[in-house]
C-alpha positions in Angstrom: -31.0 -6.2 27.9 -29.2 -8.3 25.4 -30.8 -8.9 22.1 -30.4 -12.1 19.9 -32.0 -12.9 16.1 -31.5 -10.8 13.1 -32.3 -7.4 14.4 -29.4 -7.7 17.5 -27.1 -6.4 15.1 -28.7 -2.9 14.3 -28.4 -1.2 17.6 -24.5 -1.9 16.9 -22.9 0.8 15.3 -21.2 -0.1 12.0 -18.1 2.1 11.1 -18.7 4.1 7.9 -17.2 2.3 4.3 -14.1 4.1 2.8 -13.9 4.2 -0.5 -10.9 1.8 -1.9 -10.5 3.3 -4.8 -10.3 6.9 -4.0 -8.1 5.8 -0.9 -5.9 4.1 -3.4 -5.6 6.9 -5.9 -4.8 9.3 -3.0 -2.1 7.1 -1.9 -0.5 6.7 -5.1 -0.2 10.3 -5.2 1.5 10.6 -1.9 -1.7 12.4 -0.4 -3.4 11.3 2.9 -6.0 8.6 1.6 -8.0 10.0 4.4 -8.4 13.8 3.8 -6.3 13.8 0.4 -4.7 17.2 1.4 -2.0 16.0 3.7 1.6 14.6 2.5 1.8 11.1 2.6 6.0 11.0 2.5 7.9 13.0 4.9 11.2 11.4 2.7 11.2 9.2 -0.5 10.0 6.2 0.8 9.6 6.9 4.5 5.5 7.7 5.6 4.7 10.4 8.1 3.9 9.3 11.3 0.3 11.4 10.9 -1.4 13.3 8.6 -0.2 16.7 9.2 -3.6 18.1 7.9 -6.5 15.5 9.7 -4.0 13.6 12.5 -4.7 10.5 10.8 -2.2 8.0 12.3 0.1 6.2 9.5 2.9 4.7 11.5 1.5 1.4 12.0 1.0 0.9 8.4 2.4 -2.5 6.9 3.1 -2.0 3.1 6.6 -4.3 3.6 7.8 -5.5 0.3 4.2 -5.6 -1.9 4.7 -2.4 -3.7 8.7 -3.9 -4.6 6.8 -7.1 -5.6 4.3 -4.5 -7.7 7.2 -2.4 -9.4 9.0 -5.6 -10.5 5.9 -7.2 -12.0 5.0 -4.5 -14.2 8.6 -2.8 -14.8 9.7 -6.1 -15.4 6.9 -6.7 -18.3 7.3 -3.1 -19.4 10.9 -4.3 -20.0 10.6 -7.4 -21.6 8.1 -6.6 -23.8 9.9 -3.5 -24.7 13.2 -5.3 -25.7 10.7 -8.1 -27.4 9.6 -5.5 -29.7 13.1 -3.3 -30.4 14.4 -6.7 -31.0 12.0 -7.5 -33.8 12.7 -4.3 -36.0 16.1 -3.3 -34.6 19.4 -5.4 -34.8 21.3 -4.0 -32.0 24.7 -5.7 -30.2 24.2 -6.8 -26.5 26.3 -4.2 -25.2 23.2 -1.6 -27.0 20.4 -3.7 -25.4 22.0 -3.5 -21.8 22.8 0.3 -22.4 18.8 0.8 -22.8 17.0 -1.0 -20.8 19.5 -1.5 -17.8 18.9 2.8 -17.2 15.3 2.2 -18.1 14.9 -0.5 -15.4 16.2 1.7 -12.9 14.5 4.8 -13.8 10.8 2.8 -14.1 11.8 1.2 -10.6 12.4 4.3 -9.2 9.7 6.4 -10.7 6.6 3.5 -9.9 8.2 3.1 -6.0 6.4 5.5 -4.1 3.2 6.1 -6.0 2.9 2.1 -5.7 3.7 2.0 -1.7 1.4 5.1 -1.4 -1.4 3.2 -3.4 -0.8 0.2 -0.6 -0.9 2.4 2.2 -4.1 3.4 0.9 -5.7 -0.1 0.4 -4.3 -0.7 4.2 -6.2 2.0 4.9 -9.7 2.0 3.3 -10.0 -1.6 4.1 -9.2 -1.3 7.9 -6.0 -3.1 8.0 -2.9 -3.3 10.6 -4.5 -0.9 12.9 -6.0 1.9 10.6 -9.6 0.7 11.9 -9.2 1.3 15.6 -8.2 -1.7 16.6 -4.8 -3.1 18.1 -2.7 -5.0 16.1 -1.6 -7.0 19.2 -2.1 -10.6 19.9 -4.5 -10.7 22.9 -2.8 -13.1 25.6 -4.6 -14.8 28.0 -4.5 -14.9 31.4 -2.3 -17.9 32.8 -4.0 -20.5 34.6 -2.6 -22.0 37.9 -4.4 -24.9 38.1 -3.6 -25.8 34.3 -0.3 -27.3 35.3 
């Protein structure tokens, strides 16, 4: 028997809330944001395919450029406000300026890379997003109708 009204939707079975946050933090630190015991990173910026410890699946994950857009928002301010403030107190040649913070571009780039693409894998993932929730990714396509032409 179907049900209609408000209570038809508590014989459905609501999956259980993750927890952003946590699933964030254990992203950032290249952990499963599932089980947080599991590598996230089988090489620097390549994900495991599952979690080795809990088999959660991470190959379908969808982090594309958001954590290069992340790293160059705040390295960038990092940057600028750093060179802002030597500038103030410090006389320095260009050749000086570009021998600092060119190296410390690279280096914050570098360093903030993976924790940030881990952190976005774990939003994916606490939020049920590009197939973490069950569901297929794939557009459904319907059926072709014969008499439609």
């Amino acid at each position: 028997m179907l049900e209609f009204g408000p209570d038809a939707d508590k014989t459905a079975t609501k999956p259980q809330a993750r927890d952003t946050g946590r699933a964030i933090k254990r992203g950032a630190l290249g952990r499963c944001p599932n089980c947080g015991e599991g590598k996230l990173f089988r090489a620097y910026l390549k994900p495991v395919d599952a979690c080795a410890n809990c088999g959660e699946e991470m190959h379908h994950h969808r982090a594309d450029d958001l954590p290069a857009y992340l790293a160059i928002f705040v390295v960038g301010h990092i940057v600028v406000a750093g060179f802002m403030a030597t500038d103030t107190w410090l006389v320095l040649e260009s050749w000086q300026h570009l021998a600092i913070w060119i190296p410390v571009t690279v280096v914050l780039s570098l360093l903030l890379l993976q924790p940030l693409k881990g952190g976005v894998i774990g939003l994916q993932w606490a939020l049920r997003m590009h197939g973490f929730g069950g569901e297929s990714e794939e557009p459904m396509l319907e059926p072709a109708h014969e008499d439609a032409r």
